[in-house]
N, C-alpha and C positions, 0 to 999 in steps of 0.2 A: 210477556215474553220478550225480551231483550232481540236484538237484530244485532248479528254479528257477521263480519266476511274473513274468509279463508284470505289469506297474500297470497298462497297458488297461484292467484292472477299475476302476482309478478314474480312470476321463478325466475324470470331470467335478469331480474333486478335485486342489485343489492336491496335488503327489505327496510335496511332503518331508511334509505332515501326515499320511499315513499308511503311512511307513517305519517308525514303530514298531509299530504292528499288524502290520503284515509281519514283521518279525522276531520278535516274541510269538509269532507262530502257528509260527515253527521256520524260515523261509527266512530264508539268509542271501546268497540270490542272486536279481538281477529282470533281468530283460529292460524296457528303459526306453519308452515307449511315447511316440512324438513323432511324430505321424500328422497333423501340419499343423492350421492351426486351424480349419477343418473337424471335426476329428475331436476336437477340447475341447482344444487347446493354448492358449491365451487360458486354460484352467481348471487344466490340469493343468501345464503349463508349455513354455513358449514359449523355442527357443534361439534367437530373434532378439535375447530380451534377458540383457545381459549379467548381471544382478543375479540372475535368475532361474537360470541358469545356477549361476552361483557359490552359490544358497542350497541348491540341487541337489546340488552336491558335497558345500559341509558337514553336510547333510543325511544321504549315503550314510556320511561319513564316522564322522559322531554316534554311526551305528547300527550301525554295523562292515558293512554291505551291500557286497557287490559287486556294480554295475551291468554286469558283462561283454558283453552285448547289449544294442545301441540299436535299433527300430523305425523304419526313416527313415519323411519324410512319402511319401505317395502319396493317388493319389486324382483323378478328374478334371481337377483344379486344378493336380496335381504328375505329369504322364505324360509319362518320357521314352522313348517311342516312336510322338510322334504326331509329322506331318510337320509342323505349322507352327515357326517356328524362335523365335518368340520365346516361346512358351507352354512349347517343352521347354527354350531355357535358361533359363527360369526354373525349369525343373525341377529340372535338373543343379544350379543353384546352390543350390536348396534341401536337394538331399540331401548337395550337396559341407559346407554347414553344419551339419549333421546329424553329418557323420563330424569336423567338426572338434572339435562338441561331446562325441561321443561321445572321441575324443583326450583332452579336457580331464579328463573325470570317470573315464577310466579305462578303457571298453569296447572290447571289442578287435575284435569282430562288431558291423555294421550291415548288419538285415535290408533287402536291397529288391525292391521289384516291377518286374519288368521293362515292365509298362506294364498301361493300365486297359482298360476293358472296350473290345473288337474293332466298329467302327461296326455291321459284317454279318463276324458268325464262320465264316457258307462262302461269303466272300468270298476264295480263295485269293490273289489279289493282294496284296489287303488285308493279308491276314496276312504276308505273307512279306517288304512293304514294312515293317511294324510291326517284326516282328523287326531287318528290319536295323537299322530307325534307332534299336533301343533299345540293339544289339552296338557301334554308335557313339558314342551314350549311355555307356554302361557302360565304356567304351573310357578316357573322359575321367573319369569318377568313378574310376577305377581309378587312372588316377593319381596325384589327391590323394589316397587310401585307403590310396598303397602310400608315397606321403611320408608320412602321418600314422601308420605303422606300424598299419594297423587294414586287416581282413580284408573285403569283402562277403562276404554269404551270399543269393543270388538266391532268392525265394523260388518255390513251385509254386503257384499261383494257380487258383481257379477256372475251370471249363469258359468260352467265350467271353470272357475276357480273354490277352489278351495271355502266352506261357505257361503256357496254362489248361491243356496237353494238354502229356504227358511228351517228346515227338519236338522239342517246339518250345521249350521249358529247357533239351534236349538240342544244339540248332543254336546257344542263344546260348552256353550254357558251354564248347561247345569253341572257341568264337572268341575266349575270355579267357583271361588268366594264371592257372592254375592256386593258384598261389602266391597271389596277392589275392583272387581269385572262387572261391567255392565254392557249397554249394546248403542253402538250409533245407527243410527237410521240414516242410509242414504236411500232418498226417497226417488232419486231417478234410476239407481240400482234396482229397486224394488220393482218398480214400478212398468220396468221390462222385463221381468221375470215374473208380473204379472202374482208378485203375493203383497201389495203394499199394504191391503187392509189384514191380510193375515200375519204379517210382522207387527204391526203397529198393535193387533189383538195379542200375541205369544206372548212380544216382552215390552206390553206393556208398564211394567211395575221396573222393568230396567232398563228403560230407553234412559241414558243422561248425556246424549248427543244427537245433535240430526246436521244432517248435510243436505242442502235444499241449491236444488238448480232442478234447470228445465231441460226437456229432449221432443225430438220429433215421434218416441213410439221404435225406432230401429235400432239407435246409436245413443252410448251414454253419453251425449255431446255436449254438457256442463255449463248450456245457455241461462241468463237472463230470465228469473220466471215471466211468463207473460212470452216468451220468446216461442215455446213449441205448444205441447198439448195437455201439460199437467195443469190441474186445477188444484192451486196451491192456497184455493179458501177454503176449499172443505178438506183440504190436508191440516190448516193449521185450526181450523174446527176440529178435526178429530187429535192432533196433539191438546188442545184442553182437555176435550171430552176424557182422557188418559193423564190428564194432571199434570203433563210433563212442564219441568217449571226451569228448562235450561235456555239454551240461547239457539236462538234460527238462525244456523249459520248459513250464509250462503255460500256453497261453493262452486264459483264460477271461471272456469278453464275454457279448452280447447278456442275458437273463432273469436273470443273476444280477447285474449294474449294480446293479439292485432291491433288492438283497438284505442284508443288514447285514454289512458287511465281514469283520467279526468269524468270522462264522456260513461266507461263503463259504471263506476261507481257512482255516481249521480244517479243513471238508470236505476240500478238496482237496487239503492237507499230507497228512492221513492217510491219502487214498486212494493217492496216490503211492506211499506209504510203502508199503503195503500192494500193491501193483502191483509195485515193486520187490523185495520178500520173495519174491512168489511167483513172479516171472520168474528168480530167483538172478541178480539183477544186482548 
């Protein structure tokens, strides 16, 4: 299993200036972080422009990096499964961009959310009107995703968003093509909603993405494995056990943003490393 890190650690930095740190610290694979400008694209980089795009590739290129997974945007701004129609195509079109960029620079997976936070989460209505219009959403991003020869991978989101709960990633992924749509695993998501081994059991056979950070148990707080209470040896024990044969990404935000990038990523190479020795992966 391959050890790869999200850039999300530097949104707030242009990304080709710190592809060589990355690679220093021993990764040779990132998950590209393009979380809308909301989320520091204006900082980190923006695929509405085309120069930006293209200093990205040279960039990956320079460094010998493989960018294999892109992060589409999401986020209030970018939810395609809310009922007005003009606020989700603008959704759609933002993540159909997303996968074109990802096409360009090489990525074969683009993570997305099937929709943001629920108005009222035991709103049963609510919910099940959400779901569908993001299976119809999904419908249409699938098939630029499946022109552009590039994969989605549906992510498991938070309790009270929009497949915040495993039954309801479950109703939209059977409604897609198996073959396009598959599921990321974020394991600190999971893991406070308290169904990690029941995900990792459902889609098994379509997990082709996992997002790996740590939390205290309260807050998805996107630490350092090794940092809070997950035990991330018998997580990457049971990704064997399920064959999964993609890359462990790490994604590590919030408290370490802070922190000297240097010093972050060294952490967390090693502990990987050290994660993977002792799982015998």
């Amino acid at each position: 299993m391959d050890i790869g890190i999200s850039t999300g650690l530097f949104y707030t930095h242009k990304v080709w200036d710190l592809l060589s740190l990355i690679k220093k610290a021993g990764f040779e694979i990132v998950e590209l972080w393009n979380g809308g400008k909301e989320w520091g694209a204006e900082t980190h980089f923006d695929h509405h422009d085309h120069k930006q795009v293209k200093a990205l590739q040279d960039a990956l290129w320079d460094q010998q990096i493989r960018g294999l997974t892109m992060h589409g945007p999401f986020g209030i701004s970018c939810d395609i499964s809310v009922p007005d129609e003009k606020v989700r195509k603008k959704a759609i079109d933002e993540i159909g961009l997303a996968i074109e960029t990802a096409a360009k620079i090489g990525a074969k997976i683009v993570i997305v959310h099937s929709g943001n936070m629920l108005t009222n989460s035991q709103d049963g209505f609510e919910k099940n009107r959400r779901i569908e219009t993001s299976i119809q959403s999904l419908k249409i991003i699938s098939e630029i995703a499946q022109k552009k020869n590039v994969r989605l991978a549906l992510e498991n989101l938070l309790g009270g968003m929009v497949a915040g709960e495993a039954w309801q990633l479950e109703q939209i992924i059977e409604a897609l093509d198996k073959d396009v749509v598959g599921v990321c695993v974020d394991v600190s998501h999971a893991s406070l909603g308290k169904e990690l081994d029941k995900i990792l059991k459902t889609f098994s056979s379509r997990i082709i993405a996992v997002h790996i950070s740590d939390n205290h148990g309260k807050m998805d707080d996107h630490l350092i494995p090794g940092e809070g209470t997950l035990d991330f040896v018998k997580i990457a024990r049971k990704l064997k056990e399920i064959n999964y044969g993609g890359v462990f990404t790490l994604e590590i935000l919030g408290e370490a943003v802070k922190r000297k990038p240097e010093e972050v990523l060294k952490a967390a190479r090693q502990i990987a490393l050290k994660i993977m020795k002792q799982a015998g992966v």
